[in-house]
N, C-alpha and C positions, 0 to 999 in steps of 0.2 A: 204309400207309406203306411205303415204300422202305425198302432197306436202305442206300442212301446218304444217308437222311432220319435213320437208324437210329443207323448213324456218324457223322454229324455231331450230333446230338444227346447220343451218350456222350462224340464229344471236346470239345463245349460244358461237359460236366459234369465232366469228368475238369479243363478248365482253370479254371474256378471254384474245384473243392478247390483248384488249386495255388494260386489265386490267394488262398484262404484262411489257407495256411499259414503264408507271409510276415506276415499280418496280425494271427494268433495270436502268432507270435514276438516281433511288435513291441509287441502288446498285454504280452507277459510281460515282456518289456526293460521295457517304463515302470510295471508296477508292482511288480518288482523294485527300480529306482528310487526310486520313491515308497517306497518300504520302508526304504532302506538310511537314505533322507534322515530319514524317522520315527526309525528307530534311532539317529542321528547326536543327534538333537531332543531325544531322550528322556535319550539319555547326556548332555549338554549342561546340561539342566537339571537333572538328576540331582546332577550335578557343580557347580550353583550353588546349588543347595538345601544341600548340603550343607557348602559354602562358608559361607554367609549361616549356617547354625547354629552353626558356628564362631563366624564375628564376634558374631552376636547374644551368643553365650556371653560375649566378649569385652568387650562393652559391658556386660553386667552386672555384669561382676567391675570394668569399672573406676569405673560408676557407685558399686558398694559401697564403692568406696575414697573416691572423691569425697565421700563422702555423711558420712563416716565421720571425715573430718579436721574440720568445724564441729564436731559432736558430740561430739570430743575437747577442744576448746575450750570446749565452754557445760557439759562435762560433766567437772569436775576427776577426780571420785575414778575415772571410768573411763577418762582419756585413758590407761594405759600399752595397753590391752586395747585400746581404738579406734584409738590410732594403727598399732599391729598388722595390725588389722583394716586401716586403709587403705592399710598397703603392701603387703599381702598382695594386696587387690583390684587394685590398680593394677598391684603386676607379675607377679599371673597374667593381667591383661587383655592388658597389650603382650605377654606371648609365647603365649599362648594366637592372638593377632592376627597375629600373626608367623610363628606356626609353622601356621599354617593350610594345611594339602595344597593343592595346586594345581592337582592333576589328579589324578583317580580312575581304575582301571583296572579293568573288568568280572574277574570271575570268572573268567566265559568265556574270556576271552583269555587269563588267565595258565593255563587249564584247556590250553588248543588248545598254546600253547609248551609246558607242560609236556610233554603228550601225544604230541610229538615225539619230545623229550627222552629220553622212555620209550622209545618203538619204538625209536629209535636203538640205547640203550643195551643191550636186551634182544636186538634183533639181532646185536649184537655181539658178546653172551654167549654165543648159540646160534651163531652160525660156529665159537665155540675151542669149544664142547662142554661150556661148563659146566653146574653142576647149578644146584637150585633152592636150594640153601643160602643164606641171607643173615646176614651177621654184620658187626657193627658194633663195631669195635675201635678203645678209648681211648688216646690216643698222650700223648707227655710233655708236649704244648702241652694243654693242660687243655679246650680244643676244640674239639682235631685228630683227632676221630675221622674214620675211615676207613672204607669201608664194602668187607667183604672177601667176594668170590664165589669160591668153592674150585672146581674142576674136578670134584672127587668129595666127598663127605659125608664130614669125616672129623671130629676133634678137634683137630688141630693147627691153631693160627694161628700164623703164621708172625711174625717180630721185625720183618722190613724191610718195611714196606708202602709202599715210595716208590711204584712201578706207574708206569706204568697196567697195565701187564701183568708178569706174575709169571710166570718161567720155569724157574723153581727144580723138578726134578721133583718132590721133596715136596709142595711150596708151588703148583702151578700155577693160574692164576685173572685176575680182575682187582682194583684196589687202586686204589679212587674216591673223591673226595670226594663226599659224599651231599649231595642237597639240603636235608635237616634242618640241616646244621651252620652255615648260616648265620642259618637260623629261630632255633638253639639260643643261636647269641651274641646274637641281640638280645632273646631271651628274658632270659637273665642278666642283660644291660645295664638290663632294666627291672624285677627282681625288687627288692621292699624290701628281703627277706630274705635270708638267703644259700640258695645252693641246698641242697636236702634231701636227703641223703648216708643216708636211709635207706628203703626202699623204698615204704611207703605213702604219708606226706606226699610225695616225689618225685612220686608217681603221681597226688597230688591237685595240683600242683603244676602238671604237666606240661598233666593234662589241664585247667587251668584257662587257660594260658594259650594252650593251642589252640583253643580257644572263645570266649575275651573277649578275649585282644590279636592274637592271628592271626584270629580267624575264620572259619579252616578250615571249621570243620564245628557242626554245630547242635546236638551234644551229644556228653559224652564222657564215659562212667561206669567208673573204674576198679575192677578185679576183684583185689585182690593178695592172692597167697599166698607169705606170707617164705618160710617152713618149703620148700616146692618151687621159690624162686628162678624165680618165676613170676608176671608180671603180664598180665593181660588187660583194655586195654579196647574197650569197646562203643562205638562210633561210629554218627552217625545226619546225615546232611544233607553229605555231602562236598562243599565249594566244587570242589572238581575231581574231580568222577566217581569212577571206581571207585578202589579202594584197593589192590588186589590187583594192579595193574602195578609195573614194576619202578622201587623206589626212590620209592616216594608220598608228596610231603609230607609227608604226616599221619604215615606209619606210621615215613618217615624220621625225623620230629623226634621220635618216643617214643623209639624206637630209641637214638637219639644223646643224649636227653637222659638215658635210662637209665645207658644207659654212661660216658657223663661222671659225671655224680651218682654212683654204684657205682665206679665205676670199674676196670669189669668187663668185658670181650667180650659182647657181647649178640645172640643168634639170633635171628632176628624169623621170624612167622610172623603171617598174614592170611587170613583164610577169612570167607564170606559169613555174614550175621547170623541174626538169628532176628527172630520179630514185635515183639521188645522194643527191635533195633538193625539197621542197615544192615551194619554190618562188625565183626568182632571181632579186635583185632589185637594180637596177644600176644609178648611178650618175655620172654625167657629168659635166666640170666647163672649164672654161680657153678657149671657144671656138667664137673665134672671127664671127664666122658667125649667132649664135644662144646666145650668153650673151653679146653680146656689150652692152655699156650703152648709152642709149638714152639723148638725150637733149641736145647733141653735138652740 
């Protein structure tokens, strides 16, 4: 064979792979594609599934009520308890029916916003040079805490936490609304009870409604020590990934709820678990060396 037999033969070969690589790309575009539409599908139904158990819910409660107003009738001595019963069924059905979500939103997505959120916020800290201090300070609106980043590790919190940026040489840092403090009002708004103004039930409290009305995370076992003004709990299953970024739902809303409840400056602190937990994330309050109030 020629060596012009030779070259055309590697530039035959040579244009084939090109002519492959358009065909790969276009093969990963369509099931990319097809992916995105499955995913679409999945959330879709997801989001009807969980619709329909709502309403079903709804129909029960107001079949109960329906059911419930004859039997009050053919049934003298127990119509006050039946009739009860059927107003009860019928108007937890209409607003059970009514208050039905409408749309669901993954995890994931509010993980990926937060996760922004985070970078943003932590990059911000690191241009002025602040430290890794986190404290979370209870102000006179009962759930206006503030979550306060010092420049240096000291003890003083400062009185004026308007911010965002604190220029006071003392005082230097930032002074942010946390993302706990809106988790922590609607927390309130749905407690029977009044909130727990002392630290253990607080803790069993806190971490109770991070689990079954937020859903944060898959478990949350609190560790309290009055005596050292010390709570640590154990987390396991984080809806939004790590913990240990700046300002984390999860670790925010102890944080805030602590200090509300106490109504105490509280120093947060978050470190990786052990095999019994994913994260362990501990708050501190009441310590005269590290939350005095400044402006004394």
């Amino acid at each position: 064979m020629s060596s012009t037999d030779t070259a055309s033969d590697d530039a035959t070969t040579e244009t084939a792979a090109d002519g492959d690589e358009p065909a790969d790309r276009l093969e990963l575009a369509a099931r990319a594609e097809l992916l995105e539409r499955e995913n679409r599908r999945l959330r879709d139904e997801y989001a009807r599934a969980r619709q329909s158990q709502y309403r079903r819910t709804a129909a029960g409660l107001a079949l109960i009520g329906i059911c419930a107003v004859p039997l009050a009738l053919l049934v003298p001595s127990a119509r006050d308890v039946l009739f009860a019963l059927a107003g009860v069924g019928l108007f937890g059905g209409v607003l059970t029916y009514y208050l039905t979500p409408g749309s669901f939103v993954a995890a994931e997505v509010g993980e990926r916003i937060y996760a922004a959120m985070a970078a943003n916020e932590a990059a911000v800290a690191d241009e002025l040079g602040l430290g890794a201090d986190r404290v979370y300070v209870p102000t006179d609106d009962p759930s206006g805490t503030r979550l306060y980043v010092p420049q240096h590790a000291t003890g003083d919190v400062p009185d004026d936490l308007e911010g965002p940026i604190l220029t006071a040489p003392e005082s230097r840092g930032l002074a942010l609304e946390p993302t706990g403090r809106p988790l922590f009002e609607a927390f309130e708004d749905a407690l029977a009870d009044d909130l727990a103004t002392a630290p253990e039930p607080l803790a069993a409290q806190l971490a109770d409604g991070l689990v079954e009305q937020f859903e944060l995370a898959g478990g949350a076992e609190p560790d309290v020590d009055a005596a050292a003004d010390r709570a640590t709990v154990a987390v396991t299953d984080s809806a939004f990934g790590d913990v240990d970024r700046f300002d984390h739902p999860i670790a925010s809303f102890l944080a805030v709820g602590f200090a509300g409840g106490l109504e105490e400056p509280v120093r947060l602190q978050v470190a990786a678990g052990d095999d019994r937990s994913d994260w362990l994330i501990t708050c501190r309050w009441d310590d005269e060396e590290s939350t005095s109030t400044g402006g004394e």
